[in-house]
C-alpha positions in Angstrom: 114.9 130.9 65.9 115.5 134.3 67.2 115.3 132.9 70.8 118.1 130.1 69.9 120.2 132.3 68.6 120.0 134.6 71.7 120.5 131.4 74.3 121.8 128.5 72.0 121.5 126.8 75.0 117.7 126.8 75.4 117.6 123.7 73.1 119.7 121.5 75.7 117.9 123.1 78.5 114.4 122.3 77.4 115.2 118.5 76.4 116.5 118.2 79.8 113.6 119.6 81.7 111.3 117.4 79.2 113.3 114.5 79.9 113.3 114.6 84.0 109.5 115.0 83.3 108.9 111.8 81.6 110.9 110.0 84.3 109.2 111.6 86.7 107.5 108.3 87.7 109.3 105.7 86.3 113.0 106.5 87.2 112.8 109.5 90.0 116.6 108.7 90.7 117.4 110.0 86.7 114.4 112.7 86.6 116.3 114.3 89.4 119.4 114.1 87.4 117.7 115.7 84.4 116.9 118.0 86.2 120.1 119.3 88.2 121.7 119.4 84.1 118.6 121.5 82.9 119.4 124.1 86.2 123.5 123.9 85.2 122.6 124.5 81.6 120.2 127.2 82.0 120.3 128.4 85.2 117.7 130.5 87.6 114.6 128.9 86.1 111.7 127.6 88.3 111.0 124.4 85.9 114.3 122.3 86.8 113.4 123.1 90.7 110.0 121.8 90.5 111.2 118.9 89.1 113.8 118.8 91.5 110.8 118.7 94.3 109.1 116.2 92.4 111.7 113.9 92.4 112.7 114.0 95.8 109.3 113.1 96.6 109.2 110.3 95.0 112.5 109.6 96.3 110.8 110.0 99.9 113.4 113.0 100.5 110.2 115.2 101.8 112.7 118.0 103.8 114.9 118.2 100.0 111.7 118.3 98.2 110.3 121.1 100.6 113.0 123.4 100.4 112.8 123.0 96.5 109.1 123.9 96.2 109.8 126.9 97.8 112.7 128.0 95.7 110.6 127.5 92.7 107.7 129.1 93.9 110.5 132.0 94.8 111.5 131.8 91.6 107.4 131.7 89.7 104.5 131.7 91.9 102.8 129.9 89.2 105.3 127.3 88.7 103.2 124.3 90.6 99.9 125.5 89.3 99.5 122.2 87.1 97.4 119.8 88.9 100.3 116.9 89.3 102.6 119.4 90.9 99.6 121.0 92.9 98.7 117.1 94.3 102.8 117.1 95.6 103.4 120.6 96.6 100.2 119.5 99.2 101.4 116.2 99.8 104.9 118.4 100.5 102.9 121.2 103.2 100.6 118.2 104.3 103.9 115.9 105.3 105.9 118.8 106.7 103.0 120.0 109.2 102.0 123.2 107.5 98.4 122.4 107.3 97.0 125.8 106.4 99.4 126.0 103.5 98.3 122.3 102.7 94.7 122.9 102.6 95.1 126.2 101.0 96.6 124.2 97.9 94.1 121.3 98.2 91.1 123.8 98.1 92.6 124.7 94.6 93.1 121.8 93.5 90.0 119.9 94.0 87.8 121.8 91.5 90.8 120.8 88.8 91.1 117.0 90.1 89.5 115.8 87.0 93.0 117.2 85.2 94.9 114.4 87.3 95.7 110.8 85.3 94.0 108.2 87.5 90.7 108.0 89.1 92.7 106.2 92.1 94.6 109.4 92.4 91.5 111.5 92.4 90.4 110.2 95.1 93.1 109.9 97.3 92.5 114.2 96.8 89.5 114.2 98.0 90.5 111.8 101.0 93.6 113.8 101.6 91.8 117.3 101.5 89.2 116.0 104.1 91.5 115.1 106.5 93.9 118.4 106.7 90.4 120.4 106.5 89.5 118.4 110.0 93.3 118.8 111.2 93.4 122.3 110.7 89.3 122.7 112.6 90.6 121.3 115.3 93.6 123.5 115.3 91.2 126.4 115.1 88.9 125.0 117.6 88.7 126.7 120.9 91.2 124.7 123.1 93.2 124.0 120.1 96.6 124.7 119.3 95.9 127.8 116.9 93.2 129.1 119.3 93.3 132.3 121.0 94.9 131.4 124.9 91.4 132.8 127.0 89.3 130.1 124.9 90.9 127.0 126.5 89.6 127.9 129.9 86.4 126.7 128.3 85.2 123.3 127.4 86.4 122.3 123.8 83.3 123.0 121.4 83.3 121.0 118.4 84.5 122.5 115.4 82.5 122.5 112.1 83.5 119.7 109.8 81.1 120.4 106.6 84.4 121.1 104.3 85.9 117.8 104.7 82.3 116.2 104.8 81.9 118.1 101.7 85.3 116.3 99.9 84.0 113.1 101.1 80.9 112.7 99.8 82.5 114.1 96.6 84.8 110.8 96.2 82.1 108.5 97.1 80.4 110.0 93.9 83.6 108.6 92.3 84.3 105.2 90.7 85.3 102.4 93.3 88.6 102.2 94.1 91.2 100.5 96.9 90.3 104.2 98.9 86.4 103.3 98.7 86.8 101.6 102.5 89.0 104.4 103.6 86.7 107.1 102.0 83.3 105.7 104.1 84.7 105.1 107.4 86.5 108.8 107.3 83.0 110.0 106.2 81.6 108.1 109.4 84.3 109.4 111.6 83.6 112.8 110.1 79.5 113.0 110.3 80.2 112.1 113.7 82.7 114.7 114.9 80.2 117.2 113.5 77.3 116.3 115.7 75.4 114.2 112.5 75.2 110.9 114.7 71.9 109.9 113.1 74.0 110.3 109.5 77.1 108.9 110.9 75.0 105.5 112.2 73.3 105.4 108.5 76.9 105.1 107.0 78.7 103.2 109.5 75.4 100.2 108.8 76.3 100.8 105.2 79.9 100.1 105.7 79.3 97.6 107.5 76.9 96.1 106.1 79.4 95.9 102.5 82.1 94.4 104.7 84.1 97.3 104.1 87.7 97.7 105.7 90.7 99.8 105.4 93.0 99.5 102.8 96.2 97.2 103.7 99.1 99.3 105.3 99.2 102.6 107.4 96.8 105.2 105.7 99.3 107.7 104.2 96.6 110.5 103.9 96.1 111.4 107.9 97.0 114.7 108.8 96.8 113.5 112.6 98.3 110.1 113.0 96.1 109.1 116.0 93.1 109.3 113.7 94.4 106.5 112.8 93.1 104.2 115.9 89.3 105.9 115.1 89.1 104.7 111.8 90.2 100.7 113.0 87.4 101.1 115.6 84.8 102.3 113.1 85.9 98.9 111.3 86.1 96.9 114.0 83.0 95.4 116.3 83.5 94.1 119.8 86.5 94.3 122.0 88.9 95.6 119.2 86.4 98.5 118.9 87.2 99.2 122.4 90.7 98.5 122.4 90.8 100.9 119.5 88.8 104.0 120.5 90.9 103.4 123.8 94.1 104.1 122.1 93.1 106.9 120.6 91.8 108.6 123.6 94.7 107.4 126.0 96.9 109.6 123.4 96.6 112.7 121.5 93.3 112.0 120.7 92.3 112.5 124.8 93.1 116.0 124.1 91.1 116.8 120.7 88.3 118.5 120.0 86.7 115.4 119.2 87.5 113.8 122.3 83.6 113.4 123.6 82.9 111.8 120.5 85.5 109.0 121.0 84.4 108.7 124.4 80.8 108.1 123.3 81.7 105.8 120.6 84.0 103.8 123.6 81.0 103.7 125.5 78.3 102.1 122.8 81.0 99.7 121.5 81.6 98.3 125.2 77.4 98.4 125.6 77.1 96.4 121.8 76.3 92.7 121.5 79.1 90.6 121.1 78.9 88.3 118.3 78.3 84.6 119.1 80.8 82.6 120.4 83.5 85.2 120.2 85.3 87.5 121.6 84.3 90.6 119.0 86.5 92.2 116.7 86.5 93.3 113.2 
């Protein structure tokens, strides 16, 4: 009471901010809107510019919803410290190429993910985390782009990959979902980066062997786009397993830690039987 009587305004501000969060994902477009009247009501707050990030998001605004993050987090450090928020501040950092702020926020997030609403959602996480943990290794690796200048003279080494091998074998502990394909064949691609060949075969025969394929449309939770290529080759057999880890290395990928790998993979998917009476494919 004390409080309303102080700020008679705190009673409009919080309805606001309560209502942009319940149309959060239903009606982004009027969350935002919420939002902008909670900051003009009671301004200075971090709460309306989360929600104000949030929204963009959703709205696919990823630069708006960037520079809104940060002015909350300006504002409160501990403003996006509730799991939802954490999952799009990373998805934020992750989208906008800061990959070491990305992971940094997935690495908090993952012991909470059991906070989040969906099991679909959880492990999209997990997926997500692994693949910014293998971005940011190769980064790191010597010859990468964050490694020191007199280590390129040098043969890329491969980078160690148990942190996002780690996140994947987490969510295939988790109930099916449509990630299940795209959580096994970034395990395989994974295992295999690392040096476990013998581990990565075992899982590739399993996926395989359950028919499993990526899900339908471009896999949103890459941190390097030209992983992309791998993970069609690990799923194809025959010629489009070729034409796939041929892609990857005539691109980016030709310049990656991971590179030899590819290369190896190129070579025992051109030495594989070809299925009767076809040409080989997925």
């Amino acid at each position: 009471m004390w409080e309303l009587a102080r700020a008679p305004e705190l009673g409009r501000y919080c309805d606001l901010v309560a209502r942009a969060k319940a149309l959060l994902v239903s009606d982004p477009a009027a969350a935002k809107s919420a939002a902008e009247g909670a900051e003009k009501v009671l301004p200075g707050h971090a709460a309306p510019r989360v929600l104000l990030a949030r929204a963009a998001l959703a709205l696919g605004k990823i630069d708006d919803a960037a520079r809104e993050f940060e002015a909350a987090r300006t504002k409160d450090p501990r403003s996006v410290e509730d799991p939802p928020t954490m999952h799009d501040l990373a998805e934020v950092l992750r989208r906008t190429g800061k990959l070491d702020d990305a992971l940094a926020v997935y690495r908090a997030l993952v012991p909470r993910i059991d906070l989040l609403g969906s099991s679909d959602r959880r492990v999209a996480v997990l997926l997500e985390a692994a693949h910014v943990s293998m971005a940011v290794a190769a980064a790191r690796a010597p010859g990468g782009a964050a490694a020191p200048a007199e280590a390129s003279s040098t043969e890329p080494k491969r980078a160690p990959l148990d942190e996002a091998a780690a996140y994947l074998r987490e969510a295939r502990q988790r109930p099916p979902s449509a990630l299940s394909g795209d959580v096994l064949l970034s395990l395989v691609l994974v295992l295999d980066r690392n040096g476990d060949r013998v581990q990565a075969d075992a899982a590739l025969a399993d996926a395989r062997a359950s028919g499993v394929r990526l899900r339908a449309g471009g896999p949103s939770y890459l941190a390097a786009v030209e992983d992309k290529a791998c993970l069609e080759a690990l799923a194809a057999e025959g010629a489009a397993a070729v034409k796939s880890w041929e892609t990857y290395l005539a691109g980016p990928g030709g310049k990656t830690p991971w590179a030899a790998s590819a290369r190896a993979r190129l070579e025992a998917a051109k030495k594989a039987p070809r299925p009767a009476g076809g040409k080989g494919g997925p």
